[in-house]
N, C-alpha and C positions, 0 to 999 in steps of 0.2 A: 279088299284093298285098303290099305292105310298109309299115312302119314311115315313117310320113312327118311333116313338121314339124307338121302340124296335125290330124292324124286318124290313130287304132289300129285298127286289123283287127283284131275281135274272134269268133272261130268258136266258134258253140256250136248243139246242137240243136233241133231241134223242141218236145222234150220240155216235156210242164210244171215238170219240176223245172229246168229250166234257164232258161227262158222267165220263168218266174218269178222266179230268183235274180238275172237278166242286167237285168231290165225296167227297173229304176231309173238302169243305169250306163249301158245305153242309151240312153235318155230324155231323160240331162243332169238327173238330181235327186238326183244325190251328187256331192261334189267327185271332180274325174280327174285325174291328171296332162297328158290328150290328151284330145281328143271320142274316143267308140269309136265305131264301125262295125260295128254287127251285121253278121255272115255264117252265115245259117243253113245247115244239111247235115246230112245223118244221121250218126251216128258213125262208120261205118267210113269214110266221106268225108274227114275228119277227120282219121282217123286214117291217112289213104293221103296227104291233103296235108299231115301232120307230117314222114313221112318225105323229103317234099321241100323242108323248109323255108320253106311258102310263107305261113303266116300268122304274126305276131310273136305271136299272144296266142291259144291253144286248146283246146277243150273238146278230151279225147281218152283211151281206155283207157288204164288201166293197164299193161295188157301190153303195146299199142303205147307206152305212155313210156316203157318199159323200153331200148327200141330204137331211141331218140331223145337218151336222153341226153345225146349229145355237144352236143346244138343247142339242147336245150330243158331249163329246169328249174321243177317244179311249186310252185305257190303254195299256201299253206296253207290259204285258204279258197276258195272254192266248187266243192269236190269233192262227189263221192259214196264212202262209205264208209255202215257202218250194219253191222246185225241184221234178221236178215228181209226180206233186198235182192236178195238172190241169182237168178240167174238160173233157169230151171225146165228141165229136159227133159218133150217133153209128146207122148205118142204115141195112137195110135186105140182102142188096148186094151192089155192087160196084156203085157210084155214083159220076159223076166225078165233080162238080157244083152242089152248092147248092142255089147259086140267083136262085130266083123264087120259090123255092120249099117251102114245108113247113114243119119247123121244130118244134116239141114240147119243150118247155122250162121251167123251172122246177121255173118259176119267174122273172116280170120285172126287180125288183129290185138287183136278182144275179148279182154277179160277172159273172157267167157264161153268161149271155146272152149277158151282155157288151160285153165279149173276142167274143161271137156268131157274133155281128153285127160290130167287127171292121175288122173279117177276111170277112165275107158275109152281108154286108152291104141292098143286096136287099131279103133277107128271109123273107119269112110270118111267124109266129110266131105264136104259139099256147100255151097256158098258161098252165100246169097242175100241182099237188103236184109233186114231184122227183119222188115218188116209184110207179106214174100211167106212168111216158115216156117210161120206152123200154116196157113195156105191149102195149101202142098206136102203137110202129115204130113194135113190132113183128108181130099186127093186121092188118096192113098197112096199119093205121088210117093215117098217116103222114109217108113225106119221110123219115126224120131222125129225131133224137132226141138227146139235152140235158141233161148227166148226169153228177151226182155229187154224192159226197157220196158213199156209198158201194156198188152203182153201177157199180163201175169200176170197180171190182172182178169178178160183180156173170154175165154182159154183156152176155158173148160166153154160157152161161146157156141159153141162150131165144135166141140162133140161131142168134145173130144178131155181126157186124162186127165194127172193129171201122176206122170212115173215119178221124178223124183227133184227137189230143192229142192235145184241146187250149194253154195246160200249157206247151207242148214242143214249138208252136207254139210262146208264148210270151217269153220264152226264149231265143231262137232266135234271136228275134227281140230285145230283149233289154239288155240281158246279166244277168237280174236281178230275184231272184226268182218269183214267182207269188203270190200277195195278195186277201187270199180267204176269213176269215173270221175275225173281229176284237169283243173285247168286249168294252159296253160304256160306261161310267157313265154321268150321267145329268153332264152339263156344271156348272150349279147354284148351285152346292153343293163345300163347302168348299174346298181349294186346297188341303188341310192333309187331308181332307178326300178321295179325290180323289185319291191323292199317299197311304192310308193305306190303301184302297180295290186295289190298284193295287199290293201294297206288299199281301196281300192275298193272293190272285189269284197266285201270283208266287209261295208262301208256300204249297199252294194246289197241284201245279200239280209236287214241291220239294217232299212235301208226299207221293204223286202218284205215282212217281220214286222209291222212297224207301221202301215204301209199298206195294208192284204192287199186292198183294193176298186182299188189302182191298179193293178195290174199283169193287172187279171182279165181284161179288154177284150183284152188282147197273149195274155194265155196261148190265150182261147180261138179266137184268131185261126188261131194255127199248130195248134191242136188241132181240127183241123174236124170229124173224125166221134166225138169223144170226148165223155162225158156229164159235165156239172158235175160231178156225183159221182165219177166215173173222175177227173179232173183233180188234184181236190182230194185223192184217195186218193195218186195219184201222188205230189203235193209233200208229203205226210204222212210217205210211204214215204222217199224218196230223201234229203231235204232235212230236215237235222238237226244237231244240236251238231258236228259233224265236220266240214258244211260252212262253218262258223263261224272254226273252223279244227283242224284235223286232229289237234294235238293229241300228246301221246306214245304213245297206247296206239293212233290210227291210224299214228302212223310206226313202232311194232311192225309193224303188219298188213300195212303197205305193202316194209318190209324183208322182211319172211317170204313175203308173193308174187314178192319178186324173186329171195330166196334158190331158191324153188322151181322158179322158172322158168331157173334160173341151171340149177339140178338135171338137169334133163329137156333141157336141150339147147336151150330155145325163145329167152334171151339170150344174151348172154356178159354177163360180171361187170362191177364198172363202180364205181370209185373216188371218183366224182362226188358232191356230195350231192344228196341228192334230193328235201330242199323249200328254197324261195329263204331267205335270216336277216336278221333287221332289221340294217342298217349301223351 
């Protein structure tokens, strides 16, 4: 899929916080520079067709942008950043160390796995979609698990405990929200084009706010076994002044996750900038 004269390939997830922000630009009820084209996928999908350059315009980790760079650069609005966002590690009973053990991870390319290996450095790691890890940590396939997403709700439903909160974890350590998920547009496409799908993107999720009964019918479509209330909780959680637009004190948080990962050996460095600027 590419960049064509009359229609954007637009990738984003399941998710209600996305589903919701997206509904409008989807729809044709904000001005676009192009019609879009929803293409729904779970994130690491996403985040595995970044690194091939197959979509112009993508929902996709953090950590996987970092590693895209060359191709791709993020838009200021309809990220995820926030307080109280973070990913959870969530095991069957008390466990006091987690080097050596083995954890399920919902994707290399997560955000969440980076925060996994700068707190436990020596974990074995096990790869699976998000909505197969607490099924593995409840079956005691694995010691604990990586979750993201509407995970953090329905956990204490499948008897399992949480041993740590990454995203209280990185606050802590650095004062600054936690950056979980950015959208991108191709680097090679025009600068006004790149600032008039990132004004989109804001008018979308401007809609979303103002509208909150149009986009409900779409969210709950792709959220089939999720309860009105989980949904709503979700876009409460994720979807906030930062996806509005991100802002200086998120382009702090988003330099210091990349400084860190620059750190630990998971990018290399990268002189680029790393949200698109009005022309």
């Amino acid at each position: 899929m590419s960049l064509t004269p009359d229609t954007l390939h637009l990738g984003y997830s399941f998710c209600p916080n996305d589903t919701f922000i997206f509904h409008a630009l989807h729809a044709g009820l904000v001005p676009a520079p192009l019609p879009v084209q929803e293409v729904l996928e779970d994130v690491q999908t996403l985040n595995d067709w970044a690194v091939e350059g197959r979509l112009p315009m993508t929902k996709i980790s953090y950590r996987a942008y970092f590693g895209v760079m060359d191709g791709y650069v993020a838009l200021r609005a309809g990220g995820a950043l926030g307080r109280g966002v973070g990913p959870l590690i969530v095991t069957r009973g008390d466990v006091a160390d987690l080097n050596g053990k083995t954890v399920a991870s919902p994707g290399a390319l997560t955000t969440a796995e980076l925060l996994l290996r700068l707190v436990y450095p020596e974990v074995n790691v096990v790869r699976m979609r998000y909505d197969a890890v607490m099924p593995a940590v409840e079956r005691g396939e694995v010691d604990a698990g990586l979750i993201i997403h509407e995970s953090r709700f329905t956990y204490p439903q499948h008897g399992l405990s949480k041993h740590m909160d990454l995203g209280a974890w990185w606050e802590g350590e650095t004062g600054l929200p936690l950056p979980l998920g950015a959208i991108l547009v191709r680097r090679d496409l025009a600068p006004a084009m790149q600032w008039a799908l990132n004004t989109s993107v804001r008018a979308s999720l401007e809609y979303a706010y103002t509208h909150p009964e149009a986009s409900r019918a779409y969210i709950r479509q792709h959220a089939l076994e999720m309860a009105d209330e989980v949904m709503q909780a979700h876009i409460d959680l994720y979807v906030n002044a930062f996806s509005l637009d991100v802002g200086d004190e998120g382009t702090r948080a988003v330099e210091e996750l990349h400084r860190r990962a620059v750190a630990v050996g998971a990018v290399e460095t990268s002189g680029l900038p790393l949200f698109v600027e009005q022309p």
